[in-house]
N, C-alpha and C positions, 0 to 999 in steps of 0.2 A: 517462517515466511510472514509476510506485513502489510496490510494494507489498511485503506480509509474507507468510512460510511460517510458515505453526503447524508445529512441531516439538516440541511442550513435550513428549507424552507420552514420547521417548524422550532426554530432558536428563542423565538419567542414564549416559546409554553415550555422547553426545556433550560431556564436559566442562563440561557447565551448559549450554550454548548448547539455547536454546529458541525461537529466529525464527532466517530470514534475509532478509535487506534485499534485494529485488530492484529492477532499474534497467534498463532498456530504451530504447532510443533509437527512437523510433516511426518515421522513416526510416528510418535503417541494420539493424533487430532488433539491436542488437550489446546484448547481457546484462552486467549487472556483477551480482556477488552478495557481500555480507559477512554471517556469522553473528552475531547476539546473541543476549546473554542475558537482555535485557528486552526488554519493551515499552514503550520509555518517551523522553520527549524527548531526554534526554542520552545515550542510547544511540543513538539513530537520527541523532542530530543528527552525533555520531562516526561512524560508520556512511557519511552521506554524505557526511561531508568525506575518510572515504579513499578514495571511489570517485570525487569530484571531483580529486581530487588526483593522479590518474593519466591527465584531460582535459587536452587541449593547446588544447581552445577549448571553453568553458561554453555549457551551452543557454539558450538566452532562456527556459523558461519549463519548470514541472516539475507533472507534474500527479499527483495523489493521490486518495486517498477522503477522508471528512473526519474519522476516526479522530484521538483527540487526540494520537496517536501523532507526526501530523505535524503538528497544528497546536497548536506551541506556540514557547516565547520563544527554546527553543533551537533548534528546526528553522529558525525564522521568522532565526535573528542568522544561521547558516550560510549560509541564502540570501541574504541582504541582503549578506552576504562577495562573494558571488562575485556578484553581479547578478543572479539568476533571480528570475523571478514567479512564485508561487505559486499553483494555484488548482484546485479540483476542477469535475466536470464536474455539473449538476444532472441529471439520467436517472438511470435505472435503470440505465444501464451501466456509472458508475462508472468506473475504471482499468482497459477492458475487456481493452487488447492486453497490460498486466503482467498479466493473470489467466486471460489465453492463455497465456505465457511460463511462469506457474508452473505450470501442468495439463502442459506438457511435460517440464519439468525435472523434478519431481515422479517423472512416469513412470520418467523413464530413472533417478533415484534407486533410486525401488522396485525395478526391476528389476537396479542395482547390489547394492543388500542382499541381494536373495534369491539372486542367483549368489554372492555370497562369505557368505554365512551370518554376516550381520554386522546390528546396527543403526547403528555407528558412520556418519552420512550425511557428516558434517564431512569424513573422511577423503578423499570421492569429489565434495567439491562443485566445489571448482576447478577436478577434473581434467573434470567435467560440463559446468560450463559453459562451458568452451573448447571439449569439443566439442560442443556447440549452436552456439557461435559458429560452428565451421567447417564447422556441418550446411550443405545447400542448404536456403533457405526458400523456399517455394512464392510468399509475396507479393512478395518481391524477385525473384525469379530469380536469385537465387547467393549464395554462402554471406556471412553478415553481416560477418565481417572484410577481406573483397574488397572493401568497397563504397568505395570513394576520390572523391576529386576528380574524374577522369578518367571515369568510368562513373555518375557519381550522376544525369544527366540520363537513361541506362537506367533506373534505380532508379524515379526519377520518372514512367517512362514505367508500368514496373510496377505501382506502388503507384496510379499515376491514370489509366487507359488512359481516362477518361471523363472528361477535365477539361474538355473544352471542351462536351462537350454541352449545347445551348440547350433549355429545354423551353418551350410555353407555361403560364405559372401560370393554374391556377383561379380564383383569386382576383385581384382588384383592388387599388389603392390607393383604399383611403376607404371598402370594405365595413367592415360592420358585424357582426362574428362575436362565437363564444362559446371559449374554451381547453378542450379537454380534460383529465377529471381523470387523474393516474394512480393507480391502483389496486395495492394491496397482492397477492400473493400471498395465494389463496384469498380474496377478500372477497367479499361478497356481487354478485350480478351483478343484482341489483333497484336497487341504490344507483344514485344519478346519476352520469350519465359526462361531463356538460358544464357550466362553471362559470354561475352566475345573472347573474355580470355581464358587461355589454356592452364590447369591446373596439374600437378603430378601427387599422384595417392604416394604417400613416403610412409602409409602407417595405416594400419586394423586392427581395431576391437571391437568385441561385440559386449553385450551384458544382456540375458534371459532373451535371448533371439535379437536381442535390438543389433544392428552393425553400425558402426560409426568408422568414415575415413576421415584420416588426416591428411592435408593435402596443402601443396606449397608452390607459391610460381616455378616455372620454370627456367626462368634466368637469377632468383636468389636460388636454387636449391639448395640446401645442404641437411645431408642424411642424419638426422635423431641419434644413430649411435655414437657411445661417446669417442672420441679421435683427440688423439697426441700429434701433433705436425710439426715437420725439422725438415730441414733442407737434405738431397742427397743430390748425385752429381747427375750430369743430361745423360751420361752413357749407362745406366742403371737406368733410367726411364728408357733408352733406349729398349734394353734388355725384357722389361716387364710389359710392353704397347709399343704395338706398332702404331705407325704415324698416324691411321685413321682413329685409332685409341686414343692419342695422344688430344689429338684436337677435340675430340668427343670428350674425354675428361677435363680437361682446360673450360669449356662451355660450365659444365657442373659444378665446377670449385669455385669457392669463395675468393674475393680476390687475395693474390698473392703476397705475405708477408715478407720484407725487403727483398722483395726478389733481386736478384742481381745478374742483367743479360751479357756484363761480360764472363762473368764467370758459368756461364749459363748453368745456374743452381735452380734447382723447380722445389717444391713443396711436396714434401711423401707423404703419406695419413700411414702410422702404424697404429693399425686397431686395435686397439684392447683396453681397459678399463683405466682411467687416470688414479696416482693414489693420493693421498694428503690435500693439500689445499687446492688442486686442479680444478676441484668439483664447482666450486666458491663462485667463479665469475667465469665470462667469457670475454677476459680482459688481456692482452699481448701481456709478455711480460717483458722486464725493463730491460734496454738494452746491454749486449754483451754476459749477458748469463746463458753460465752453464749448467749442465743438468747431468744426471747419468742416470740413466735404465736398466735396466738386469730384467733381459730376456727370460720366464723361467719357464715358457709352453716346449713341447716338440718342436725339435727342425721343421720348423715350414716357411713357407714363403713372406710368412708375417715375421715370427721368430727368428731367422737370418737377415742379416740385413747389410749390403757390398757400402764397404767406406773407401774412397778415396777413387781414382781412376781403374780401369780393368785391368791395366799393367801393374798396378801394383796389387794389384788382387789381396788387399785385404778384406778380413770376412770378423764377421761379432756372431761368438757362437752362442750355443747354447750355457746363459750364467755369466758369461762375459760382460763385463760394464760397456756398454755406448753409449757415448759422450756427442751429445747434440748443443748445437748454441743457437740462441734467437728462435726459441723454439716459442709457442703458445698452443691455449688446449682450447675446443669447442666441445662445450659443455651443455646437455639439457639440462635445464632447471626442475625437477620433482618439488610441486605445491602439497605441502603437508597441512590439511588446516588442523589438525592436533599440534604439532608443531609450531605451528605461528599461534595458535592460541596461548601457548604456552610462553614464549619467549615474548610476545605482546604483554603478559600478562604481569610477567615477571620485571619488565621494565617498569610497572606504572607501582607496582609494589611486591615488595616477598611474597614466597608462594610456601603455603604451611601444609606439614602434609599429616597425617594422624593412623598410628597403626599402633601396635600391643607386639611389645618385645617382651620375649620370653628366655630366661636365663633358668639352665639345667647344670643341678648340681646331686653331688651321693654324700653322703654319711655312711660308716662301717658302724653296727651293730656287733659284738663280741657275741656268740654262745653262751648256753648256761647262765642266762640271765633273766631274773622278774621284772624288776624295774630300772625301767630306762631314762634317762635323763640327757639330753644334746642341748645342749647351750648351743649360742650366740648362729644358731644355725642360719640365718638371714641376719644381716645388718644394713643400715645406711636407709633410704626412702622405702617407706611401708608400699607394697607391691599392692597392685590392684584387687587380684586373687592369688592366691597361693592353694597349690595342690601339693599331696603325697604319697605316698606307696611304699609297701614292702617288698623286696624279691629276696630270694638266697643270693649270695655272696657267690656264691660256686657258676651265677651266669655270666660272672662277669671278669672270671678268670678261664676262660677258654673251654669250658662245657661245653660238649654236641647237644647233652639229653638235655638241659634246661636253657630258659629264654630269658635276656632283661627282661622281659616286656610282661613275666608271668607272674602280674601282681594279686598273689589268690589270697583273698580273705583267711588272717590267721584265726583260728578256731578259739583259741586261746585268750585273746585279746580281750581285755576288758574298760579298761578306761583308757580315753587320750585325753591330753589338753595340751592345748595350743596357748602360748601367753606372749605380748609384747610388753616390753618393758615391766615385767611382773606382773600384769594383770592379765587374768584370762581373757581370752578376745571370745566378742560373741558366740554364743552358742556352746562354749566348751566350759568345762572340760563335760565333755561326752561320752557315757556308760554304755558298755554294752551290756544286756544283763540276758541275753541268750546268746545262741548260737546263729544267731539272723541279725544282720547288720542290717537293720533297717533302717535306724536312724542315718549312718552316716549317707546309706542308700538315697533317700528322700531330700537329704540337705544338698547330696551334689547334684541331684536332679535338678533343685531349687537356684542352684547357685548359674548351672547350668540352661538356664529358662526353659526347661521342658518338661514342667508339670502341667502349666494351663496353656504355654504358645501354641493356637491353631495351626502355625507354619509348621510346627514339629510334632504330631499328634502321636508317633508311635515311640515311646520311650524306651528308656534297658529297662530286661525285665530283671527283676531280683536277681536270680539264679544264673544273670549272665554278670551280671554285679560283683557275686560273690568269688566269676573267677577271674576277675581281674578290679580287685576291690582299689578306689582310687579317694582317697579324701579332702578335703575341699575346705576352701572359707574365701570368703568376699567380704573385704577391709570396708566398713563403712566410714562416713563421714564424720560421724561423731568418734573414732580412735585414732590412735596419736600416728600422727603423718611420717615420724621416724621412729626408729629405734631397732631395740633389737629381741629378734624372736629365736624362746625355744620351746622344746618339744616333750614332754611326758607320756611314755606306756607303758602299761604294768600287763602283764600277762597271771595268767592263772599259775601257769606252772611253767618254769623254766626254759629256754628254749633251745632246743636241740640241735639247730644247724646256726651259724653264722647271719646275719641276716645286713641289708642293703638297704640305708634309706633313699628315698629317688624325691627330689625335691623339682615342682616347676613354679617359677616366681614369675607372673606376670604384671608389664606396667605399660599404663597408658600412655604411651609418648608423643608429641609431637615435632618433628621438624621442619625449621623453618630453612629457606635457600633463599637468596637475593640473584641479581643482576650478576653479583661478580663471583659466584660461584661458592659462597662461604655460606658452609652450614653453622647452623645453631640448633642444637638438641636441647628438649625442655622434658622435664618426666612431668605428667600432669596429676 
């Protein structure tokens, strides 16, 4: 949400600057503020592209007053950049929570001037609105630069402690009311407060007790659910309304598409969901197209449906194709702004996307063996990190009593080393010289960020380490971006059962998608 600080009468002791742009994130309260010194599209349009410009994720939608300040070509190309909808709120309240935002900055402004005997505001506005950001706010429960990933469903709880509550509405679907008008400050209180014409409720929701009706003249009506329409014959309308039905439904329809009064053909609604491209428009389609349906509900009065005269009493049963011409669909539009954010976004440039693909592979280990040697066990782009493990062989040919997944510290085990292109890679090769893996313990912790991360304070302890022991390495920058890796471990003494090697290779990937659907995968 957005709005302006009048500042003009002190531009003089402020360097020209006469607004500043405010920005408030209605979740988070988290403030951005920049000064100008118009009012005017190209200034606010700059304005918002430096305070987007320091988002690591854009909001779906920005709301305003309707000042032409923001509605014009240059606010309108800024938004259209980054994907956001535009839109003001019709009330009387306007952009109420940015006009919260600036009664308090404001305050703590004035109060900055009069302790240092200044008008200069520009001097104290950054250092202001960091500290609102790191004020506590009363609707969140804690200060707006706090609010992260980790704590936003608090925040939620905050901002909605009533989201669920159910109320009963007052109202109905199909009453017949009047809108109230709004009224001006100071206007007469003898003037009419409810509009002359008749409205029909076609629709109820509520959110945390709030009710909201949808409501539509009553000479356009036409009902929100979605409706497939094809002509059937007048003696089947016959059959379904009697004549007072008849005329009473005729008053509620939409006008009728090529209807034809010699052949007296009316317009049927079969209700039920449109599939494929229906959804798209609420556009007639071209003339003399056919279509077919495949009824697939219960025989009911929707699912059956009489073609042709009663004397020829044909019927389209259940699965049966009916064959309709000059048909078209009345479709509701569903406004996604994830959705439009997205395909806005995606027009103005590719949209890149970054996640860590993980590729799982085994190695077979033979029995009655000291040392072990696996060549070329990874090749092609050195992985981000790479892990591994041991299991027996025996879980992975149809054993009840053992698990893949029971990767236990062998007792045995005394050195590993891990090498790409013949050279050991960091930290290896690595001794064990007891019975306590500690080292490799501490390294995956490490590699793992959960020796000092305050987000992750309780770590594995040793003993749950050793029974599912997993080894680790995180490729730095300084080794070689390809090649190829293997593996070295020597045991003390021989090894008794068959054994499993469990490789996981992780890489940093990102993909990019355009406009026309074509991926580009990059390993980073």
């Amino acid at each position: 949400m957005a709005d302006l600080i009048d500042y003009q009468k002190d531009s003089y002791h402020n360097k020209g600057f006469n607004w500043v742009l405010l920005i408030i994130d209605c979740f988070t309260k988290f403030v951005w503020t920049v000064p100008l010194k118009k009012k005017d599209g190209p200034k606010c349009a700059n304005g918002l592209n430096d305070i987007f410009q320091e988002f690591t994720e854009w909001p779906n939608s920005l709301i305003t007053d309707e000042g032409k300040e923001f509605y014009n070509k240059d606010v309108r190309k800024i938004l259209e950049r980054y994907g956001i909808h535009h839109y003001s709120i019709k009330t009387k309240m306007k952009a109420s929570i940015a006009e919260r935002a600036i009664r308090t900055l404001k305050s703590k402004i004035h109060k900055c001037l009069v302790k240092n005997n200044s008008k200069s505001w520009i001097e104290f506005l950054q250092k202001i609105t960091a500290g609102y950001n790191g004020t506590y706010h009363s609707s969140i429960k804690m200060e707006p630069k706090s609010v992260n990933e980790s704590n936003r469903k608090e925040v939620f709880a905050s901002l909605f402690p009533e989201i669920d509550n159910v109320v009963t509405p007052r109202l109905k679907i199909g009453n017949i009311v009047r809108v109230k008008i709004n009224k001006e400050l100071f206007e007469k209180g003898f003037t009419r407060n409810w509009t002359t014409e008749l409205y029909k409720i076609i629709d109820i929701r509520q959110r945390a007790g709030i009710v909201w009706y949808k409501i539509a003249d009553l000479e356009d009506y036409v009902t929100s659910a979605y409706q497939m329409e094809g002509y059937y014959d007048n003696e089947i309308y016959e059959y379904l309304a009697n004549k007072t039905d008849k005329e009473e439904v005729k008053l509620l329809r939409r006008p009728q598409c090529l209807h034809d009064s010699k052949l007296k053909k009316y317009i049927y609604e079969l209700v039920f969901f449109p599939s494929n491209g229906f959804c798209l428009d609420n556009k007639p389609l071209p003339l003399n197209t056919t279509m077919k349906l495949k009824f697939n509900r219960l025989r009911s009065e929707y699912s059956t449906v009489h073609i042709g005269s009663t004397s020829e009493g044909q019927k389209a049963h259940q699965g049966q194709p009916l064959e309709i011409t000059d048909c078209y669909a009345l479709c509701e539009y569903v406004s996604s702004p994830a959705m439009r954010n997205y395909f806005t976004r995606i027009k103005s440039k590719p949209i890149s996307y970054k996640y860590q693909e993980v590729t799982v592979s085994t190695r077979d280990i033979p029995e009655n063996t000291n040392n072990i040697t696996l060549h070329n066990i990874k090749g092609g782009n050195t992985p981000a990190y790479f892990f591994f493990a041991l299991t027996q062989t025996d879980s992975f040919q149809g054993s009840m009593s053992k698990e893949t997944t029971s990767f236990g510290f062998h007792a045995d085990l005394q050195n590993i080393n891990l090498t790409l292109n013949g050279q050991s890679c960091v930290g290896y090769p690595m001794r064990i010289t007891n019975e306590l893996p500690i080292w490799p313990y501490y390294r995956l912790m490490d590699i793992l960020d959960r020796l000092v991360s305050p987000s992750t304070p309780n770590t594995i302890a040793l003993d749950s380490f050793k029974k599912s022991a997993i080894f680790g390495h995180e490729f730095m920058a300084s080794e070689e971006s390809q090649g190829w890796m293997n593996l070295y471990l020597d045991f003390k003494e021989a090894t008794k059962n068959a054994q499993t090697l469990v490789m996981w290779s992780v890489h940093k990937v990102k993909v990019t998608i355009d406009e026309h659907g074509q991926v580009e995968k990059e390993i980073l």
